[in-house]
C-alpha positions as CSV (number, residue, x, y, z in Angstrom):
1,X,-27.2,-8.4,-90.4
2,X,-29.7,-10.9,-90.4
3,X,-32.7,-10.2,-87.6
4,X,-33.2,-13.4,-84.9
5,X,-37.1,-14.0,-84.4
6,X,-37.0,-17.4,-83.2
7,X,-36.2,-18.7,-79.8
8,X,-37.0,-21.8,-77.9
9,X,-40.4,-20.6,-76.2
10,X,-41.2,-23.9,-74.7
11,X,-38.2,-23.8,-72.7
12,X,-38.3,-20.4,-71.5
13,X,-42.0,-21.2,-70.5
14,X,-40.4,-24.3,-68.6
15,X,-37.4,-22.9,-67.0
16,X,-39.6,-20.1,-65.5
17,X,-42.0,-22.3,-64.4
18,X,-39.2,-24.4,-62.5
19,X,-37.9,-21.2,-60.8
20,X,-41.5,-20.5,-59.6
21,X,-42.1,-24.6,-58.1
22,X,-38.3,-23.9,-56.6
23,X,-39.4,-20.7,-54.7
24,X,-42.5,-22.3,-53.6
25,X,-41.0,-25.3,-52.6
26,X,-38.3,-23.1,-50.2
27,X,-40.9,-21.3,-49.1
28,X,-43.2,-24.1,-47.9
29,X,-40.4,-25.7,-46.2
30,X,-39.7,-22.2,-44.6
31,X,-43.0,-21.9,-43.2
32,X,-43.6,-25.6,-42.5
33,X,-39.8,-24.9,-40.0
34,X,-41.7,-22.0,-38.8
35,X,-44.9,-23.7,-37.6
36,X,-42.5,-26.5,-35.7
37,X,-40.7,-23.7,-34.0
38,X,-44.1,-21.7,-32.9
39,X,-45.5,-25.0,-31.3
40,X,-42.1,-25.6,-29.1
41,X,-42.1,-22.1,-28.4
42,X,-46.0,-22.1,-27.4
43,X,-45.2,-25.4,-25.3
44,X,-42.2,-24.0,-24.0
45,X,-44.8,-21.0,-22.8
46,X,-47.3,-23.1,-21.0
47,X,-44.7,-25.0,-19.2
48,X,-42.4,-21.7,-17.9
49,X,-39.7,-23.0,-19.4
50,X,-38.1,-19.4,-19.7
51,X,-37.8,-19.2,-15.8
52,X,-35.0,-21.8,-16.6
53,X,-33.6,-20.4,-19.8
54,X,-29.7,-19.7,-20.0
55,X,-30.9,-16.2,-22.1
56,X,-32.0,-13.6,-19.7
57,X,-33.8,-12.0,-22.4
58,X,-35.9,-15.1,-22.4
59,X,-36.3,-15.0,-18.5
60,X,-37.3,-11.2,-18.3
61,X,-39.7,-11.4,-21.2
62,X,-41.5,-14.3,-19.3
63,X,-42.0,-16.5,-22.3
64,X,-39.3,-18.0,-25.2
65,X,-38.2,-15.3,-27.5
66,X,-38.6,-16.1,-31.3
67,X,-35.2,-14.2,-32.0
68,X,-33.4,-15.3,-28.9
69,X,-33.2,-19.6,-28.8
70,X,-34.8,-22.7,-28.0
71,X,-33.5,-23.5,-25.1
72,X,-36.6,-23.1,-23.0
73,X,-38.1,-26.0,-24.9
74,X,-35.0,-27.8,-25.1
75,X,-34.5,-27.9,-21.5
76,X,-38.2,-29.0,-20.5
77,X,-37.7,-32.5,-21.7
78,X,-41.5,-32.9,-22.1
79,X,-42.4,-34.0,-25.7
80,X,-45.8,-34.4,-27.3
81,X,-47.2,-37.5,-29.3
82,X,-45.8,-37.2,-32.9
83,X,-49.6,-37.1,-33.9
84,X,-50.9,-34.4,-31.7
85,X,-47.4,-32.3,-32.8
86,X,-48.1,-32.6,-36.9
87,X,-52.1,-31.7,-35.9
88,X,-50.8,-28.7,-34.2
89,X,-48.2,-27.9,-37.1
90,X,-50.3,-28.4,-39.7
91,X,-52.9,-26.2,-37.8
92,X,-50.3,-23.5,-37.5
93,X,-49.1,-23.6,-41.1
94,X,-52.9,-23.3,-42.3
95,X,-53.1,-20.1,-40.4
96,X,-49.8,-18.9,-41.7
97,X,-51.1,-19.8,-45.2
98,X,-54.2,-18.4,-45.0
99,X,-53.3,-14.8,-43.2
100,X,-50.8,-14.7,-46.5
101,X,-53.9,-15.1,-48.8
102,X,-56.3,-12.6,-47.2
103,X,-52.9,-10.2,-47.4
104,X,-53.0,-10.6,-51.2
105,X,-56.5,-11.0,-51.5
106,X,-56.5,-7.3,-49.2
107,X,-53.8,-5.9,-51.3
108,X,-55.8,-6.9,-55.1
109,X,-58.8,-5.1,-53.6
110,X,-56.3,-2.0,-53.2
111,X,-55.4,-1.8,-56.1
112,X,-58.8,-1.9,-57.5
């Protein structure tokens, strides 16, 4: 039986390197969500809007639970200047960003 040595490398090379941009690209959406949610939450924090929250959980914790809902924020009614939001969220995202890096960065030196 005749040995196969050649394969379509160029393709291989691409199709990984699609998967990769597709996981990032989830991923930054993910976190981008995340920073959104943090800033309502935050708001939702400095306003009290727990001590009107539907969850009790919310109510006895004295601030919006990540886990439990957003219907501290919801129910405040107050929203903030579509510039001084995407500031905030982009402020929020850096830090998530950033806190990943010095993980891997702290985990390389580990290894070492």
């Amino acid at each position: 039986m005749a040995r196969t040595t050649n394969w379509d490398e160029a393709f291989l090379k691409q199709r990984a390197a699609d998967a990769r941009a597709t996981a990032l690209a989830r991923q930054t959406d993910a976190d981008w969500e995340q920073a959104q949610l943090q800033i309502k939450r935050e708001m939702s924090d400095v306003r009290g809007g727990f001590a009107r929250c539907p969850d009790k959980r919310c109510r006895r914790a004295r601030r919006c639970l990540p886990a439990a809902c957003l219907a501290c924020f919801d129910m405040l009614r107050v929203r903030l200047p579509d510039a001084v939001e995407q500031e905030l969220t982009e402020d929020i995202y850096a830090e998530m960003q950033q806190a990943r890096r010095d993980a891997v960065a702290e985990e390389a030196e580990c290894e070492m």
